[in-house]
N, C-alpha and C positions, 0 to 999 in steps of 0.2 A: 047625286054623286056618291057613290060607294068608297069605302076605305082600302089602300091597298092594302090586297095579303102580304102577309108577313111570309116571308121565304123559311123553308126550313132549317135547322141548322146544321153545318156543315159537319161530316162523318168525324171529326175531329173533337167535334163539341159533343159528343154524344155524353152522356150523364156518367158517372164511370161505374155505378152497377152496372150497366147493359154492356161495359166494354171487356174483350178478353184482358183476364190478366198477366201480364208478362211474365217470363221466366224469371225463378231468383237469379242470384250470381252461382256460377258452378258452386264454388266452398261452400255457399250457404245452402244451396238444396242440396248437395249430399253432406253433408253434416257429418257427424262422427261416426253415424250405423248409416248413411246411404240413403238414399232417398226412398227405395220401395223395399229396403230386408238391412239387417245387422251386417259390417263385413265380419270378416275373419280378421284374426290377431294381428295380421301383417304375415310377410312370404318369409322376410326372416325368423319369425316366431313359427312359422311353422314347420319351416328346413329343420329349425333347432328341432322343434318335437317330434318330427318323423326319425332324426336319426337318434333321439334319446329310445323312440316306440321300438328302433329297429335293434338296438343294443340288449335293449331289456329282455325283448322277447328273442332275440339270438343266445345271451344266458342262459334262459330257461330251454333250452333243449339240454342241458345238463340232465334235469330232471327226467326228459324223454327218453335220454340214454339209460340210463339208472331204470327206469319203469319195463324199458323194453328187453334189458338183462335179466331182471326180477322174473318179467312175466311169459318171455316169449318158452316154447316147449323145445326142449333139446332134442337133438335130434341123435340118437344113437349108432358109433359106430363098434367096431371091431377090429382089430389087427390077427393079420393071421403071414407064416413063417414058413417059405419053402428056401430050406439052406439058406442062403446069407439074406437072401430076398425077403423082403417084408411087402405086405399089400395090406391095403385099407378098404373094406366093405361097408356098407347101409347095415345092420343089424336087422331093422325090418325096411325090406325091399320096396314094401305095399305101402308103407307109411307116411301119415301127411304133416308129419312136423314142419319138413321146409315151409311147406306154403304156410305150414303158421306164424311159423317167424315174420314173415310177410306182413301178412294179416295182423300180427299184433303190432309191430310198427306202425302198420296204416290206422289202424283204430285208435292207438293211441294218439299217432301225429292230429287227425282229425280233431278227436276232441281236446287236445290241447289247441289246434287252432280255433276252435269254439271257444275256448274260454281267453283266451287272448286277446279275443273281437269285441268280446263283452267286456274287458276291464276296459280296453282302449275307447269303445265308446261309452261307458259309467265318466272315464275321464275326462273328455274334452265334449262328445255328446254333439257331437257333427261329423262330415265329411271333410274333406281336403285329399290333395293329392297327395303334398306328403306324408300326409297318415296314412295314407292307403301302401303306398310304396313302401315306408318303412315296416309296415305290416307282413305284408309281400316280402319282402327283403328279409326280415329278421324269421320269418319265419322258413324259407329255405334255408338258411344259415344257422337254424337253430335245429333243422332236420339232418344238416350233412354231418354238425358238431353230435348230436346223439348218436348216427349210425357209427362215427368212427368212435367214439367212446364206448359203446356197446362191445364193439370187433377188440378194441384195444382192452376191454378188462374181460371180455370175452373168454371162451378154451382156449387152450392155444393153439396160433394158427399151422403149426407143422405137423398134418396128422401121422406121419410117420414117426417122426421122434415123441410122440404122445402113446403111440401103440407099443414102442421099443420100451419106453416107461413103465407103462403097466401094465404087460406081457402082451402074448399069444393069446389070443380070445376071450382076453377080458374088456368087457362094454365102456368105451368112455363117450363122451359128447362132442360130436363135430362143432368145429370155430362157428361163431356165432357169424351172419351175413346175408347181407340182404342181399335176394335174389333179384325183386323186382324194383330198380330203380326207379320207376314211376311214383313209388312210393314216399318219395322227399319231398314231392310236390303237395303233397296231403296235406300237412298244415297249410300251408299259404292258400292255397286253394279256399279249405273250409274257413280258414280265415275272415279272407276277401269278400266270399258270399254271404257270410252271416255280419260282417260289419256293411257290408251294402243295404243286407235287410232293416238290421236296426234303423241307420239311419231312415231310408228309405217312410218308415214306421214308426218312427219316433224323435226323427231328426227335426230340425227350427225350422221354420216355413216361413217364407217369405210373405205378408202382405200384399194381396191381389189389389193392384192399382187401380183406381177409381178419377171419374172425373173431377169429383169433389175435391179430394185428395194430392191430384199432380199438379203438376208445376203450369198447365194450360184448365184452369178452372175454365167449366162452361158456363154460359151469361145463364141467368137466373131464366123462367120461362116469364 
């Protein structure tokens, strides 16, 4: 007579290395930084710093104004007299002051949105939306406050009562003014690109999830 087999035991009884391990509780697997990357501050901490980022760098277009009075090329006209009638001419016809003016607001705005990108991310050293937005935002708002502070400490806007000032064909500087509107868009623009890089390049990474690692450990082999 043979003994009987012993039956196996039941998938229940299995040894608990070999069995999957259960999920923690939500709370406890994301924990304070999350389960597979750090969070961010909270949404309210970061509304506050996007409209702090957006204030600050809307300010400093003060300085973009100032730079772009300082550096842009004036542009020369004339007044000239037939009886009571006064008229205003280009002095030189051929020349490309306008588009400098231009040109030097845009190169300016650019690199001050370059370096804008760089303080903002030395400061927080991430992404977020509203950093990105208050970025964007402060930096239109800190190109239209330059253009008009330019124009307002500018020559003055009425070239005929400028010509009637100081005579009959003597050379003064047309009102300072930006032709090409497109041109406000230049900080935010170079902005947004170069804080996308950084991060991009330099920003926190997230932890690639691994079996070992997540919340479904796989049974040993």
């Amino acid at each position: 007579m043979t003994a009987p087999l012993t039956p196996p035991p039941p998938p229940h009884d299995q040894p608990s290395h070999q069995a999957w391990q259960a999920p923690p509780p939500a709370g406890e697997a994301a924990g304070e930084y999350g389960q597979y990357g750090q969070d961010g501050p909270g949404m309210k901490t970061e509304l506050r710093e996007g409209a702090v980022i957006a204030v600050a760098v809307a300010v400093s277009g003060v300085l973009l104004g100032l730079l772009w009075l300082w550096l842009a090329p004036h542009v020369p006209l004339v007044g000239d007299q037939s009886g009571k009638s006064w008229a205003v001419y280009l002095k030189d016809s051929e020349g490309e002051q306008a588009a400098g003016v231009d040109g030097t607001f845009t190169l300016l705005a650019l690199a001050f949105g370059v370096v804008s990108a760089v303080v903002v991310f030395l400061w927080r050293r991430r992404g977020g939306v509203p950093l990105v937005v208050g970025l964007g935002v402060g930096g239109l708002l800190a190109s239209v406050l330059a253009w008009r502070l330019g124009v307002w400490l500018g020559p003055e806007q009425d070239v005929i009562a400028h010509a009637k000032a100081v005579g009959k064909g003597v050379t003064f500087s047309a009102p300072l003014k930006l032709g090409a509107m497109g041109a406000l868009l230049a900080w935010s623009l170079s902005a947004l690109v170069v804080h996308l890089g950084l991060t991009a390049l330099f920003g926190p990474r997230d932890p690639e999830p691994t079996y070992e690692d997540g919340p479904y450990a796989a049974p040993p082999a």
